[in-house]
C-alpha positions as CSV (number, residue, x, y, z in Angstrom):
1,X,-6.3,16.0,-16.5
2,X,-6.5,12.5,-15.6
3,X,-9.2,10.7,-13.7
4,X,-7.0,8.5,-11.5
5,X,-7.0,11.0,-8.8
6,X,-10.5,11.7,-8.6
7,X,-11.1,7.9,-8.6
8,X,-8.7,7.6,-5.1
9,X,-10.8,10.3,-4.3
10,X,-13.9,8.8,-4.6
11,X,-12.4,5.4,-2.5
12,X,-11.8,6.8,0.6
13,X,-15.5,7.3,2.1
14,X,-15.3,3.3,1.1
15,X,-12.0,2.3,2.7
16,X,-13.6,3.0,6.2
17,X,-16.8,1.2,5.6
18,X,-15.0,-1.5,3.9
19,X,-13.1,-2.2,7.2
20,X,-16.1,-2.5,9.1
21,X,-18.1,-5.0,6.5
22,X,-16.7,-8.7,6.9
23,X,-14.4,-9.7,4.6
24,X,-16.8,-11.1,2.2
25,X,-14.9,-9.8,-1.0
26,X,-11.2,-10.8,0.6
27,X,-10.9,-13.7,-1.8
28,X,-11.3,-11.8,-4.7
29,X,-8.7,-11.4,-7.5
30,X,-9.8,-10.2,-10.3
31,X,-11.1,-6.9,-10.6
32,X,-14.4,-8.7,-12.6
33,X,-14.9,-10.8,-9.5
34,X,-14.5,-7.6,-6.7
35,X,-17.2,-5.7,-9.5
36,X,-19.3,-9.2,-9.0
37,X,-18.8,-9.4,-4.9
38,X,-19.6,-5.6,-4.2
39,X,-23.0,-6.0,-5.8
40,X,-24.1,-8.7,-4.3
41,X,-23.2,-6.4,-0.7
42,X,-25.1,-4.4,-2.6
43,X,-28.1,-6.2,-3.1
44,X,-27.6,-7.8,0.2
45,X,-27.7,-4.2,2.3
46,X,-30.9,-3.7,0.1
47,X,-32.4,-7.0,1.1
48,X,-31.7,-5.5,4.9
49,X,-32.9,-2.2,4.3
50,X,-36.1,-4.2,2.7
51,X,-36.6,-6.1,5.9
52,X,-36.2,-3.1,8.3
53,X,-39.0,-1.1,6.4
54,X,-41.0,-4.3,6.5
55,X,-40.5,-4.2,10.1
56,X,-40.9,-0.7,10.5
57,X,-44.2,-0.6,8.4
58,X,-45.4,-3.4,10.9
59,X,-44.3,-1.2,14.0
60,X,-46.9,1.5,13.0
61,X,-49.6,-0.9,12.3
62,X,-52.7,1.1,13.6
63,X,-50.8,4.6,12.8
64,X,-52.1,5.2,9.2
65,X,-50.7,8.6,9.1
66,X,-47.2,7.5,10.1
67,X,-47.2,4.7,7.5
68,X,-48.3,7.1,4.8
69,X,-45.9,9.7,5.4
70,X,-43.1,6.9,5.1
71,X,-44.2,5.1,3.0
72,X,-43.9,8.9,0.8
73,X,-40.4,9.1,2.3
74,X,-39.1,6.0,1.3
75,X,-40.2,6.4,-2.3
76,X,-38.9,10.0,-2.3
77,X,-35.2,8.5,-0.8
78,X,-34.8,5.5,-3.2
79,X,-34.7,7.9,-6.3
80,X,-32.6,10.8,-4.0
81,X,-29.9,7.9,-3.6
82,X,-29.8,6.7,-7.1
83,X,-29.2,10.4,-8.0
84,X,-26.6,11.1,-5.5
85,X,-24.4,7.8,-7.0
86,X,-25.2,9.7,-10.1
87,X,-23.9,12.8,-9.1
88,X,-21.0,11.4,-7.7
89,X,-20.0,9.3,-10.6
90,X,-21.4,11.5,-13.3
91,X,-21.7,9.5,-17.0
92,X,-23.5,11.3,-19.8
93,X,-25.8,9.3,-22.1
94,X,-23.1,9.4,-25.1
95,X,-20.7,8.4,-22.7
96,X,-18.7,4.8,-21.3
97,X,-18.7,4.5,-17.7
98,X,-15.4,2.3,-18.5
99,X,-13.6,4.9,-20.5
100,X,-14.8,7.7,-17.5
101,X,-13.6,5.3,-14.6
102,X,-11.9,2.0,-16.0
103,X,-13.0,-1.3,-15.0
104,X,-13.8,-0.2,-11.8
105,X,-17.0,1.6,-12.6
106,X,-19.1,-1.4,-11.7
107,X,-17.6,-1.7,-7.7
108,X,-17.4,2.3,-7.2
109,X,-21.1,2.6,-8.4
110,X,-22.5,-0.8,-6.2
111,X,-20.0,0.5,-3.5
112,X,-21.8,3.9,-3.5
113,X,-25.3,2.0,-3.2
114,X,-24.2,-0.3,-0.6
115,X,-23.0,2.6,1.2
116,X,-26.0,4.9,1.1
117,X,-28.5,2.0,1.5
118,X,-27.0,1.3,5.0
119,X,-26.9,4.5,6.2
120,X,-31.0,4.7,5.4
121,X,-30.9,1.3,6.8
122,X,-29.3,2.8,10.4
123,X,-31.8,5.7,10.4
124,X,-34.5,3.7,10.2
125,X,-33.3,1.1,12.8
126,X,-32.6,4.4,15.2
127,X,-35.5,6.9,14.5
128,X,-38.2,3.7,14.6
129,X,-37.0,0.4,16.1
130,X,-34.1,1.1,18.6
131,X,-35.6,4.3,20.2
132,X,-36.7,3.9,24.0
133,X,-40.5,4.2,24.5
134,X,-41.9,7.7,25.0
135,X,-38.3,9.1,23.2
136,X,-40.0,12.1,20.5
């Protein structure tokens, strides 16, 4: 059974958030230089989801409790994530990820961890920073 199917698939959840990111891979043509731009919105939603913890951690100065039991959290979620891209674009150790998915293994992967990254990036923003004083 062929993979194509599975890789459309595995696109959608990315064609919405793709609409709302700015068009900072428009330009791209070749599929090497989408791979390229996706991981740098990679790298650039974990940058932002660096900062927010920063300023999270900040927020609770005074509240050791609450920055242990993050602090905990966040090292528990960064592995959790990793493993869900895993499971969602499964590669054994013997195996290529470019015979598995094609040359579009690098983007789908960085996609899937741009994806995740922000979502932990909106919790935190809306469980810690946005929520109105006295809100449990």
């Amino acid at each position: 059974m062929s993979r194509l199917p599975l890789l459309l698939l595995a696109l959608l959840p990315f064609a919405a958030s793709a609409a709302s990111q700015d068009k900072a891979c428009a330009d791209a043509v070749t599929q090497l230089d989408i791979n390229e731009c996706v991981a740098r919105e990679a790298q650039a939603a974990d940058a932002e989801l660096n900062a927010v913890y920063r300023q999270v951690m900040q927020q609770l100065q005074g509240q050791p409790v609450a920055i242990e039991k993050l602090r905990a959290a966040q090292r528990l979620w960064v592995p959790l994530r990793d493993a869900d891209v895993e499971a969602r674009y499964p590669v054994g150790k013997d195996e290529n990820p470019r015979v598995l998915y094609g040359s579009m293994y690098p983007m789908l992967h960085s996609a899937a961890l741009a994806e995740l990254t922000r979502q932990r990036t909106q919790w935190l923003r809306a469980t810690f920073i946005d929520r109105a004083e006295g809100d449990l």
